[in-house]
C-alpha positions as CSV (number, residue, x, y, z in Angstrom):
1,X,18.6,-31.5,-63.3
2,X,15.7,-30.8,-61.3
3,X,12.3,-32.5,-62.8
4,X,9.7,-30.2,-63.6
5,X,7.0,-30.4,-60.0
6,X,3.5,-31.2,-62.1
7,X,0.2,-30.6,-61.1
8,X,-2.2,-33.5,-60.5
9,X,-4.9,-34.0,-63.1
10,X,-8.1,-33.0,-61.4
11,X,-10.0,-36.2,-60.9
12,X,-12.9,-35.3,-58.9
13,X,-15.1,-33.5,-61.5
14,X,-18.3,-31.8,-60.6
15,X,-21.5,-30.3,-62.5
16,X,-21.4,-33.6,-64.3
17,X,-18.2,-32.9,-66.1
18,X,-17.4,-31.7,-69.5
19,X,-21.3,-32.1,-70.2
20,X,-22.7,-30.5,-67.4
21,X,-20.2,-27.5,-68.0
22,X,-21.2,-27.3,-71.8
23,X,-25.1,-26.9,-71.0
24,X,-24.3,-24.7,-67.9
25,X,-22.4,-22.2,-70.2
26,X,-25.7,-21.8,-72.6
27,X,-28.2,-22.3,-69.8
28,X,-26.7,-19.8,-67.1
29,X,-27.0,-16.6,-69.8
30,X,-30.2,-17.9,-70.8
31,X,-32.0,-18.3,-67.5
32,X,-30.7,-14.4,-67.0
33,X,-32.1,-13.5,-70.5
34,X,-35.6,-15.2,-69.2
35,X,-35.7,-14.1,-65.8
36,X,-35.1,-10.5,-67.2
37,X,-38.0,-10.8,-70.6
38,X,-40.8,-12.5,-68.1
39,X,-39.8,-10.0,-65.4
40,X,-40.9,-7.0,-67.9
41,X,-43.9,-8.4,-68.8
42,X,-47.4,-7.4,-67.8
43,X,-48.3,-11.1,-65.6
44,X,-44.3,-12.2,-65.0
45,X,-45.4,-15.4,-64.9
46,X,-42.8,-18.0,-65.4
47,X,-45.3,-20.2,-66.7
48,X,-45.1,-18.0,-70.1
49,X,-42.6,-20.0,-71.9
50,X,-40.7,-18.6,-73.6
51,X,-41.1,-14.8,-72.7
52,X,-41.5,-13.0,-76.1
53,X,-38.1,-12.7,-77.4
54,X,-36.9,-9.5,-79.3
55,X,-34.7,-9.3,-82.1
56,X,-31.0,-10.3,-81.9
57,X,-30.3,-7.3,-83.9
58,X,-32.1,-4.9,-80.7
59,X,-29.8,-6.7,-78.1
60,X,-26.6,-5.3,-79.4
61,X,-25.6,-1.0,-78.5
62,X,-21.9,-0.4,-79.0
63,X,-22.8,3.1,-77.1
64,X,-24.0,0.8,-74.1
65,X,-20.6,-1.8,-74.6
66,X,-18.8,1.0,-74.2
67,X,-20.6,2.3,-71.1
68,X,-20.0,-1.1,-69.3
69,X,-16.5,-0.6,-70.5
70,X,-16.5,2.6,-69.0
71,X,-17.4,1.4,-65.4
72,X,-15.2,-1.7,-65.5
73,X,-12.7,0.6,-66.4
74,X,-13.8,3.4,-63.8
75,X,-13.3,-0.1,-61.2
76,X,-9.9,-1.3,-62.4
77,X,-8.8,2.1,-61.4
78,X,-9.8,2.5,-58.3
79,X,-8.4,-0.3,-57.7
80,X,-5.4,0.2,-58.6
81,X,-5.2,3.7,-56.6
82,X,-2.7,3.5,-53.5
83,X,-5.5,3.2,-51.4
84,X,-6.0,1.1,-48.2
85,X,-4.0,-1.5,-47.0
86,X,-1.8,-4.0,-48.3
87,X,-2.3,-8.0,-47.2
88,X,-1.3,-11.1,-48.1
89,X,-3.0,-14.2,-49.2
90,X,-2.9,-18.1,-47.8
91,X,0.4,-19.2,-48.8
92,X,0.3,-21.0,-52.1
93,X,1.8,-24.2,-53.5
94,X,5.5,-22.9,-54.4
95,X,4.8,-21.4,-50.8
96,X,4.8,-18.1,-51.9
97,X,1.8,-15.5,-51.1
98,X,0.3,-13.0,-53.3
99,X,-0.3,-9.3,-52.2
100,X,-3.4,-7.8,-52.3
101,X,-5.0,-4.4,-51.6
102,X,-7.9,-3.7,-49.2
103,X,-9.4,-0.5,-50.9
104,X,-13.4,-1.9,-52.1
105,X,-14.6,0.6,-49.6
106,X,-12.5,3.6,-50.5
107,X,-13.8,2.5,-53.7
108,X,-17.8,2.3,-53.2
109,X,-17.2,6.1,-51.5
110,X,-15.2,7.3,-54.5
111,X,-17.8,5.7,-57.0
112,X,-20.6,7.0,-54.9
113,X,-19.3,10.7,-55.5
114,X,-18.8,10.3,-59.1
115,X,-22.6,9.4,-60.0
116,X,-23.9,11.8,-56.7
117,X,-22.2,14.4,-59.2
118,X,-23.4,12.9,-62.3
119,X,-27.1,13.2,-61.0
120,X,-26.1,16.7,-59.8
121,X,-25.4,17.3,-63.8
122,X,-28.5,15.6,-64.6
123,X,-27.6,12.2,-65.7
124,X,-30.6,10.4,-65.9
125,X,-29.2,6.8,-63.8
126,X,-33.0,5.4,-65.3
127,X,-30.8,4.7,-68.4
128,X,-30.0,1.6,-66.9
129,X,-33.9,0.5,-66.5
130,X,-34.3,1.4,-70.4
131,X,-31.4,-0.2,-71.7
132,X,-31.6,-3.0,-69.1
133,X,-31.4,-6.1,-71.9
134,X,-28.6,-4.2,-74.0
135,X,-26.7,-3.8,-70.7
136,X,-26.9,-7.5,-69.9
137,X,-26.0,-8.5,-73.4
138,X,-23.0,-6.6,-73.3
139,X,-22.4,-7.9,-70.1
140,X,-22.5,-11.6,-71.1
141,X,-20.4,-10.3,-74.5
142,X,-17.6,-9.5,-72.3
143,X,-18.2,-12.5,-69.8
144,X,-17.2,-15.1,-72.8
145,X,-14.3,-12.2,-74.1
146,X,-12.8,-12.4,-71.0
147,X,-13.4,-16.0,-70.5
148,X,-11.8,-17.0,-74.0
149,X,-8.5,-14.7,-72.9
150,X,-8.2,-16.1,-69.1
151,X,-8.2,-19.3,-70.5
152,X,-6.2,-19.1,-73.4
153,X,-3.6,-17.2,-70.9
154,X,-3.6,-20.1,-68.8
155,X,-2.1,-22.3,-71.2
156,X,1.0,-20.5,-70.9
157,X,1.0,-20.6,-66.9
158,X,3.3,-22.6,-64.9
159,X,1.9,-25.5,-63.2
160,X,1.9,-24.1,-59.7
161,X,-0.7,-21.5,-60.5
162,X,-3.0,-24.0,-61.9
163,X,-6.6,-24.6,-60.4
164,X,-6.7,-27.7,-58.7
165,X,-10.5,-27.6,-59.4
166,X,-9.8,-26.9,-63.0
167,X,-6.4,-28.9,-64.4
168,X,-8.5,-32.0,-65.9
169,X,-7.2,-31.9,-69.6
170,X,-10.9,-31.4,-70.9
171,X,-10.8,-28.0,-72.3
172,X,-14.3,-27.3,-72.0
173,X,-14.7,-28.2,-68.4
174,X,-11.1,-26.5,-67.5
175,X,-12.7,-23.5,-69.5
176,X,-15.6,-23.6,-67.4
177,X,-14.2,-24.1,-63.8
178,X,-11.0,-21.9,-64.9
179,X,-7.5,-23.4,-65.5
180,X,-5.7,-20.5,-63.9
181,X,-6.2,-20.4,-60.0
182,X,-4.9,-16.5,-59.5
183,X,-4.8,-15.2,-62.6
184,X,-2.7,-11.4,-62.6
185,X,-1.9,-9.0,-65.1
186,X,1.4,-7.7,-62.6
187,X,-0.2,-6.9,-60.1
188,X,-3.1,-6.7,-61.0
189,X,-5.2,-9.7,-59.4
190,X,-8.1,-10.2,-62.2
191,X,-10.3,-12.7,-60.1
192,X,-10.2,-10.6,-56.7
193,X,-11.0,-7.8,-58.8
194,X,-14.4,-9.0,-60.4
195,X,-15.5,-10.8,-56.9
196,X,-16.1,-7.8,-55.4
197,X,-15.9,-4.5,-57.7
198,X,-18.1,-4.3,-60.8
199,X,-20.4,-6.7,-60.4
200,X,-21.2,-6.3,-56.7
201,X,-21.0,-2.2,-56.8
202,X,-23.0,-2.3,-60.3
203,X,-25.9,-4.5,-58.3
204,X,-26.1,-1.4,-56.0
205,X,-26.1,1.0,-59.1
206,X,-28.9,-0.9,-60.7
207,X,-30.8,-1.5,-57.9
208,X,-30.7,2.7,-57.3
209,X,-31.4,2.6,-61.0
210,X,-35.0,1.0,-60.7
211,X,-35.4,3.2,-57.7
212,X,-35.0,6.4,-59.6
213,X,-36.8,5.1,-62.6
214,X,-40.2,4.3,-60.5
215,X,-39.8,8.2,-59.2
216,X,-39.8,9.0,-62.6
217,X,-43.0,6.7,-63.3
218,X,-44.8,7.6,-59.7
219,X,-43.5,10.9,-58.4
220,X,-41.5,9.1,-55.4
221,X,-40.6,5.3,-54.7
222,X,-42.7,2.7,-53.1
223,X,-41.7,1.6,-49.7
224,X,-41.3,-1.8,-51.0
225,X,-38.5,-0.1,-53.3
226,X,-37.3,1.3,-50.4
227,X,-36.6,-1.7,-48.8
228,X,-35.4,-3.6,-51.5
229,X,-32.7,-1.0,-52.0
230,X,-32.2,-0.3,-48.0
231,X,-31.7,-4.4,-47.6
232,X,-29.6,-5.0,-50.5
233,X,-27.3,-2.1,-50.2
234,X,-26.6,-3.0,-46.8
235,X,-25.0,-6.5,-48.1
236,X,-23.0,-5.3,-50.4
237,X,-21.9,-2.0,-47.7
238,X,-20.7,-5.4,-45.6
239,X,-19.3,-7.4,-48.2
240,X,-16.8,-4.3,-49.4
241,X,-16.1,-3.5,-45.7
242,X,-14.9,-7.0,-44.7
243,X,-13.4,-7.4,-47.9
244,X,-10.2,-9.1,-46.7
245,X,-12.1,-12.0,-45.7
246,X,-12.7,-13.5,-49.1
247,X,-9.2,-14.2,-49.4
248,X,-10.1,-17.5,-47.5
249,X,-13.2,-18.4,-49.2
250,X,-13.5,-21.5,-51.4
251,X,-13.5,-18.7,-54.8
252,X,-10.1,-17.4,-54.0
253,X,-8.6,-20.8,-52.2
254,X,-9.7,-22.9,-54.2
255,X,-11.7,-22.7,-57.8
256,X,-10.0,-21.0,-60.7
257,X,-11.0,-17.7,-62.9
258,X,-12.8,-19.3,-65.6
259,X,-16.5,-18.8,-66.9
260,X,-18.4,-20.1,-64.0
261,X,-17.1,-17.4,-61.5
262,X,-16.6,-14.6,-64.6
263,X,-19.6,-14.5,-66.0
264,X,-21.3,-15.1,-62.1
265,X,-19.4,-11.7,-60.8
266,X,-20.0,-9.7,-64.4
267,X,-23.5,-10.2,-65.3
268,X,-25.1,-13.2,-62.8
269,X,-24.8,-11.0,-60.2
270,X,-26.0,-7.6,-61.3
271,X,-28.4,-9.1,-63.4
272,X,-30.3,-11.1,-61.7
273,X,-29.8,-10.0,-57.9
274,X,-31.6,-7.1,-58.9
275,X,-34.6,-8.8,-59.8
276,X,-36.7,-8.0,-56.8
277,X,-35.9,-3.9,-58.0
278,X,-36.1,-4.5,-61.8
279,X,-39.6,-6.3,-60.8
280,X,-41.1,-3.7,-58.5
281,X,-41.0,-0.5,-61.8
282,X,-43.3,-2.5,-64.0
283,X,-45.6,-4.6,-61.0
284,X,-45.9,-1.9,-57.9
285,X,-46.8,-3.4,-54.5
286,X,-48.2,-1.6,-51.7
287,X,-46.8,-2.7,-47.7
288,X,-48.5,-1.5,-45.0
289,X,-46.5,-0.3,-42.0
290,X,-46.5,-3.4,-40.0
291,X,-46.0,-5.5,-42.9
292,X,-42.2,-3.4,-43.4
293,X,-41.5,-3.7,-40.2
294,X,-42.2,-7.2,-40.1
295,X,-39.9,-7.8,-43.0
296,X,-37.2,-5.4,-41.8
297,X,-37.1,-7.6,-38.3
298,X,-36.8,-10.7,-40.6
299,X,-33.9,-9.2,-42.3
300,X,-32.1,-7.7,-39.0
301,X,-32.4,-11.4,-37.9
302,X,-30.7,-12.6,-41.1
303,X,-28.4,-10.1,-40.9
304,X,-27.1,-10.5,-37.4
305,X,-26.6,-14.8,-38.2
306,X,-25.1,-14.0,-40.9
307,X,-22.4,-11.4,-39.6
308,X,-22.3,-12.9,-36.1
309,X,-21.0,-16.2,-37.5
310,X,-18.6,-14.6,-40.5
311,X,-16.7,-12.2,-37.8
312,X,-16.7,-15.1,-34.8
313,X,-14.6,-17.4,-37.8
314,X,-12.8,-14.9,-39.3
315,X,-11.7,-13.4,-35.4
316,X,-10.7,-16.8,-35.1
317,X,-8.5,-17.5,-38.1
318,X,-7.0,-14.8,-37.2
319,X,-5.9,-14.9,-34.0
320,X,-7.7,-18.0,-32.0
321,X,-6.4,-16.2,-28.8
322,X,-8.2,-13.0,-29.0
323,X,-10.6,-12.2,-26.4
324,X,-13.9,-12.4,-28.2
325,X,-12.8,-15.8,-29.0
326,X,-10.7,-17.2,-26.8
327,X,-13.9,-19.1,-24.8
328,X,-15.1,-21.4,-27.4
329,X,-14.9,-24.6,-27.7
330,X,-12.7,-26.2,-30.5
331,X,-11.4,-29.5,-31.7
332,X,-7.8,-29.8,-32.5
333,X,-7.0,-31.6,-35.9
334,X,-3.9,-33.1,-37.6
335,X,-3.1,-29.7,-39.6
336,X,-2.5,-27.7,-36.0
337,X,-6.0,-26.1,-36.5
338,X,-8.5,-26.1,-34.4
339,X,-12.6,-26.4,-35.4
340,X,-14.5,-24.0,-33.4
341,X,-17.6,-26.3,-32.7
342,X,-19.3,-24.0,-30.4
343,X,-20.8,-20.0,-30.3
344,X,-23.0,-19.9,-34.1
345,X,-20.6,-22.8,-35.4
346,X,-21.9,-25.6,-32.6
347,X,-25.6,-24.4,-33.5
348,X,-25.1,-25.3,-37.0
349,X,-22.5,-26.3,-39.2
350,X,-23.0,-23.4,-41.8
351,X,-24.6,-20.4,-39.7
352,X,-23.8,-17.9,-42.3
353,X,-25.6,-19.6,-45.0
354,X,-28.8,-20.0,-43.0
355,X,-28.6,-16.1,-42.2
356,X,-28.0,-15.5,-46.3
357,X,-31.0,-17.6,-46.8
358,X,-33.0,-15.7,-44.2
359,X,-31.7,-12.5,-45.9
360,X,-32.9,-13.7,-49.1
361,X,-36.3,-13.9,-48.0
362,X,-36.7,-11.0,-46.5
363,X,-35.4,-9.0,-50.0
364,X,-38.0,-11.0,-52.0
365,X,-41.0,-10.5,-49.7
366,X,-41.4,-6.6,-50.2
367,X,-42.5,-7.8,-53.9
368,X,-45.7,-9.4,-52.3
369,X,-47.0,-13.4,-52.8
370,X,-48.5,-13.5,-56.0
371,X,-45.8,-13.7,-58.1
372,X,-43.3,-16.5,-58.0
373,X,-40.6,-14.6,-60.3
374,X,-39.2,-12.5,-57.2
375,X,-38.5,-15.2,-55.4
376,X,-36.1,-17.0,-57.9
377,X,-33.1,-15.4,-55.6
378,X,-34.6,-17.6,-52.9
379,X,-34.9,-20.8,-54.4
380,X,-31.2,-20.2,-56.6
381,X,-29.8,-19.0,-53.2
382,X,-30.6,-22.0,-51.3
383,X,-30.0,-24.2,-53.9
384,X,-26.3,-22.6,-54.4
385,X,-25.4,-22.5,-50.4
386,X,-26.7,-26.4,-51.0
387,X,-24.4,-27.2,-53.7
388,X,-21.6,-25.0,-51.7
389,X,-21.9,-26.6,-48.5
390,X,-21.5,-29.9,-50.1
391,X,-18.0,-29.0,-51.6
392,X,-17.2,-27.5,-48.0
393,X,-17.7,-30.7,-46.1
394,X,-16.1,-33.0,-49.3
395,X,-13.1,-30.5,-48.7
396,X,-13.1,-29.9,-45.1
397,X,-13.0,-33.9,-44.7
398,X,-10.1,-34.6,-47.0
399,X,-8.6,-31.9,-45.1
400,X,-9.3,-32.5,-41.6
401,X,-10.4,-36.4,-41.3
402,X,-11.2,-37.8,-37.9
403,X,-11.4,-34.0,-36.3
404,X,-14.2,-33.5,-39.3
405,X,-15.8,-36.3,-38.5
406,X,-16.5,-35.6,-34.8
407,X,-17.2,-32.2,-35.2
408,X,-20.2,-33.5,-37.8
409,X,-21.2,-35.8,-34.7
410,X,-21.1,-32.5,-32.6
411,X,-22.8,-30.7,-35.1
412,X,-25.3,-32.4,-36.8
413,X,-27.5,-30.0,-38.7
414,X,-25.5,-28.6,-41.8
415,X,-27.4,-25.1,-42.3
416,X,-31.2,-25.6,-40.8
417,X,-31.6,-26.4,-37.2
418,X,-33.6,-29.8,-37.0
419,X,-34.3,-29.9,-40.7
420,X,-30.9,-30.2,-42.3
């Protein structure tokens, strides 16, 4: 009889281990909890610690619980709608690959009718702004519900579909990291789902929620609202059009569904990307003309890195012989791959992060210089792509060797030119 094919024991653990995963799953709700209380106070300095806190009792609305229930739900869906395209994944360890549909966009357009007809009836979308906290309790309520059930479900998974990021035996790390790399319900792919759907279409909805709720305050929005929304919208626009290209990112590939990336796509996300909007209600800033168009050419530079690089890979992945493509320079490596190690990827080794970061700035300046608070999406951003292009080069040189090596030699900067 044929033995049982076991997964190895991940031994390479990261964020310190089980330790570092305990205090992340209390810190990363309450630095959203203090980002949001110091945001809604009169100076929003982060210097006032701790923000003043409100009751326990005043966090807690069933009627908003069952709202954010009602959106997921609205989400799942759509998503679920014969919509789009069908495509398959990287092929997984029992060589099989998993199915997925392409329908995000269809389902930003649908969702985008839905509230352009409730604000037609007269729902107020400002809601949001006055029921911000409530939202994001409920938010991180079902973050550690959905948690507690992934992992519990993966302890009934076979070994192939295990994490190999999150199969130490330490329950609380595994729980953190997530056990289960694909997790599905049928079909129904629960980590593709919450990368791009609720959390990154609700960011949008909050973000048009502060907008409407300073017209209610003012009479119209600021242009540094304006912008805020403009800038933002257009990233997630991009993100749900080239949606089939997270199926090779280091989320899908590689780390499993547990806490770290649920409670990131359900409440980090909306939460506390929409800082720079939740800000701008309570602290206005006024930009003069050149100043906006200063800041929008910053984030057209941003953009256009960022894009640039993310289309000339994914072009490539997908067929290294196509046109746009075919007159880089590449390395070959042991796999039958190639590196591409000219065009944005011989400038620097992570183009698209340095165009995020640029992007980053550019959504945070609009809020003006004398507040540090707006800026937390900067210094958390650059910190993040840090920490991510770390575990990039630690798994692109177990995967690629030698070939790695030379193209690091090639390519010596990582994200900033001459700097790093």
């Amino acid at each position: 009889m044929m033995e049982r094919y076991k997964i190895p024991r991940t031994k390479e653990l990261e964020f310190g281990g089980p330790l570092g995963a305990m205090i992340l799953i209390f810190l990363m709700p309450a630095t959203v909890f203090y980002l949001l209380l110091t945001c809604h106070t009169e100076q929003a300095s982060v210097l006032n610690f701790p923000p003043p806190l409100p009751p326990l009792s005043t966090l807690w609305s069933p009627h908003t619980f069952l709202l954010l229930l009602a959106w997921v739900g609205l989400q799942a869906a759509l998503y679920m709608l014969p919509m789009g395209k069908v495509t398959e994944g990287i092929i997984l360890r029992d060589k099989s690959r998993l199915q997925y549909r392409i329908n995000a966009f269809h389902a930003m357009g649908v969702t985008a009718l839905v509230v352009g007809a409730g604000l037609a009836a007269g729902l107020r979308l400002s809601y949001i702004y006055d029921h911000f906290l409530q939202l994001a309790f409920s938010a991180l309520l079902l973050a550690f519900g959905l948690s507690f059930l992934l992992y519990f479900k993966s302890l009934f998974a076979p070994d192939t579909t295990l994490a190999p990021g999150g199969n130490s035996g330490n329950p609380i790390y595994d729980f953190f990291m997530g056990h289960e790399l694909n997790p599905r319900i049928g079909s129904f792919d629960l980590k593709y789902f919450c990368e791009l759907r609720p959390g990154l279409l609700g960011w949008a909805l909050v973000n048009m929620a502060m907008l409407m709720k300073e017209t209610e305050l003012r009479g119209s929005p600021s242009l540094a609202m304006l912008l805020v929304n403009a800038f933002q919208l257009l990233y997630v626009v991009d993100a749900l059009w080239n949606e089939e290209a997270i199926l090779t990112t280091m989320d899908i590939v590689h780390d499993g569904f547990g806490f770290m990336l649920v409670f990131g796509d359900l409440a980090w996300v909306p939460f506390t990307y929409s800082l720079q909007a939740y800000f701008l209600v309570n602290h206005p800033q006024k930009l003069s003309l050149s100043m906006a168009v200063g800041i929008l050419l910053l984030n057209g530079l941003g953009y256009c890195i960022f894009r640039s690089a993310n289309s000339q890979k994914n072009t490539f992945r997908r067929n290294p012989n196509d046109p746009r493509v075919t007159g880089l320079k590449t390395i070959p490596t042991a796999t039958g791959r190639r590196l591409l190690v000219s065009g944005w990827w011989g400038f620097v080794r992570h183009p698209n992060y340095l165009g995020d970061i640029i992007m980053a700035l550019a959504w945070s300046l609009p809020c003006g210089l004398t507040h540090v608070l707006p800026y937390f999406y900067v210094f958390y951003f650059t910190v993040l792509l840090i920490h991510r292009e770390a575990r990039d080069e630690h798994q692109c040189l177990r995967k690629y060797g030698l070939a790695w090596q030379e193209y690091c030699r090639r390519v010596p900067y990582r994200i900033f030119p001459y700097l790093y």
